[in-house]
C-alpha positions in Angstrom: -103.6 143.4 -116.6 -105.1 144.4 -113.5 -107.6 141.9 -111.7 -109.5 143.2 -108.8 -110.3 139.4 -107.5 -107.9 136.7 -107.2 -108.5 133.2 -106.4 -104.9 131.4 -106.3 -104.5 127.7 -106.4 -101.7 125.8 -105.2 -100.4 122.3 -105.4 -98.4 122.7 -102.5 -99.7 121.7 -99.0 -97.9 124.0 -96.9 -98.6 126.9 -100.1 -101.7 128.4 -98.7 -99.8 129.8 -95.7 -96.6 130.4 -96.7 -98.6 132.6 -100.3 -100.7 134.3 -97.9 -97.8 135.4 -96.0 -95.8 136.0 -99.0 -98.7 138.3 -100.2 -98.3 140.7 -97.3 -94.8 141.2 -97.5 -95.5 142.3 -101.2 -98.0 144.6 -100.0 -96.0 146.0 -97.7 -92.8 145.9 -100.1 -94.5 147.5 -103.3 -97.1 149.6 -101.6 -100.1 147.2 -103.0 -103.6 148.1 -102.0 -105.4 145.9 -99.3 -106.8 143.2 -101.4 -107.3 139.7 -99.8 -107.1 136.7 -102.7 -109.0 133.5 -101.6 -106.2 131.2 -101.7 -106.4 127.3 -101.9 -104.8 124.8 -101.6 -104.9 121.2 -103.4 -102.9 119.4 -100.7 -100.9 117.2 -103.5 -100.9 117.3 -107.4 -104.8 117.4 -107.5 -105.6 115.7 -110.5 -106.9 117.1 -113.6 -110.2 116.5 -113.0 -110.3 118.8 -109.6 -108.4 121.3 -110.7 -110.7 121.8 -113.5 -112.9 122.0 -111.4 -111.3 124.4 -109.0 -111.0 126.5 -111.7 -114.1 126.7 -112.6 -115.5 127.4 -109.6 -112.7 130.0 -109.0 -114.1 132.0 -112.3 -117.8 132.4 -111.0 -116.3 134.7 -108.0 -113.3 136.2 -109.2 -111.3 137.8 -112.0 -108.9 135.8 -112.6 -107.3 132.1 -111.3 -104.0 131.5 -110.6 -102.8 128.1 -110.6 -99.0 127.8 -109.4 -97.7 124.1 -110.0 -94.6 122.4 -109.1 -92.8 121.9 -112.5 -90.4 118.8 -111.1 -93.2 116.0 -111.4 -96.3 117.6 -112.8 -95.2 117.4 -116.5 -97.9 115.4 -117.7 -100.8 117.8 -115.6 -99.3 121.0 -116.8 -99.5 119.4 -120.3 -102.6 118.7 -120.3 -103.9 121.7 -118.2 -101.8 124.0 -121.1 -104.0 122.2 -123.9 -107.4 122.5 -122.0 -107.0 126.4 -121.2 -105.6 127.0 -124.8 -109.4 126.5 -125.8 -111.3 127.8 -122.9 -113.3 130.8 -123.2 -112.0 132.8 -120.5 -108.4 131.8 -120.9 -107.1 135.2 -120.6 -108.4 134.9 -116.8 -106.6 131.8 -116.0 -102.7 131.8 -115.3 -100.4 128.7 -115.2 -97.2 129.7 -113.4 -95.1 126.7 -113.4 -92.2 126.6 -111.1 -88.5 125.3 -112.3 -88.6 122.5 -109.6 -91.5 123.7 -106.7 -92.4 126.0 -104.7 -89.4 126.4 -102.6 -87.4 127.6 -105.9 -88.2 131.0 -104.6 -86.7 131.0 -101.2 -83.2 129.6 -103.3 -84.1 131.8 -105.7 -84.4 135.0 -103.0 -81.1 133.8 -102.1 -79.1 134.0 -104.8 -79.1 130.0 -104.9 -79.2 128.2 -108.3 -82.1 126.1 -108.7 -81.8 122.7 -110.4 -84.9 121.1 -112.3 -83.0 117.9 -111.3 -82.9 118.4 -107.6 -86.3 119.2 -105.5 -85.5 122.9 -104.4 -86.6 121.9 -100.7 -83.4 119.3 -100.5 -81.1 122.3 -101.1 -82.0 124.2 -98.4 -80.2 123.6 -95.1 -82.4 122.0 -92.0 -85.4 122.5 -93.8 -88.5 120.9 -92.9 -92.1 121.4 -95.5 -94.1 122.7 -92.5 -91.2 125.5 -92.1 -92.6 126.8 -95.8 -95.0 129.6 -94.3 -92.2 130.6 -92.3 -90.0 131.3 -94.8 -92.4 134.3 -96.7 -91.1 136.8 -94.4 -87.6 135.8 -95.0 -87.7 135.8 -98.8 -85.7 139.5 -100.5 -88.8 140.2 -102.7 -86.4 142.2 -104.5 -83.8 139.5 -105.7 -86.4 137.1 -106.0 -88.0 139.6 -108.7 -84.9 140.0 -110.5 -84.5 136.0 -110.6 -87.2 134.4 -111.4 -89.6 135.2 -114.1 -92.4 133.1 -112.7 -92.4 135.7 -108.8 -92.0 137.9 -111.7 -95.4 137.2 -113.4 -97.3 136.6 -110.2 -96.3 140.1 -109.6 -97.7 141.4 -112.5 -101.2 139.6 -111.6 -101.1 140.9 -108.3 -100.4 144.3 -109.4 -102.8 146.9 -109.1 
């Protein structure tokens, strides 16, 4: 489905840089027209309560709401976000993209590194620091990653025009 607005949430402090970022290079990777998401970012897990929020807000001004959560100790949110937008009227315009471990699954991912649900995907990576994540979306081979990971995969399809 194509959305012509996107407003994309994420858990991830250091997300709202290193997405932006990570948008361009798929523009400029997959020929995507010039669209600008608003992207936000929780700075931490949020709580149920604000992203609810969030995400209502999000729907008044755009298509669709992308919520991308770190799947290594957000169990009991994604839970209970999964129940909540099984019932909501416009859940065909919400998307839950859960990530094996967090965020930084991708960059293993882009790799050709294994990710383990067991291990935060930021330990794995060698002499990195969290404030190096926006750095990293010009590094990542969109093209593996795709390949990888079904989750880049989905957030593709979101994005695509």
């Amino acid at each position: 489905m194509t959305y012509a607005s996107h407003y994309i949430v994420t858990t991830d402090r250091y997300g709202k840089s290193f997405i932006d970022g990570l948008i361009k290079e798929i523009k400029d990777t997959y020929q995507y027209p010039e669209r600008k998401p608003t992207i936000y970012s929780t700075m931490g897990d949020g709580g149920l309560n604000r992203i609810n929020k969030i995400v209502e807000s999000g729907l008044i001004r755009h298509e669709v709401v992308v919520l991308l959560i770190d799947g290594h100790k957000n169990r009991t949110l994604i839970s209970r976000l999964s129940e909540i937008l099984k019932n909501h009227p416009k859940r065909d315009k919400v998307k839950l993209l859960v990530f094996e471990s967090e965020i930084e699954d991708w960059i293993l991912k882009s790799e050709k590194k294994n990710v383990s649900k067991a291990r935060k995907s930021s330990a794995a990576i060698k002499e990195y620091k969290k404030y190096d994540l926006p750095d990293y979306a010009s590094k990542i081979n969109l093209k593996i990653l795709e390949k990888s990971d079904t989750t880049f995969k989905e957030f593709l399809g979101i994005l695509d025009p």
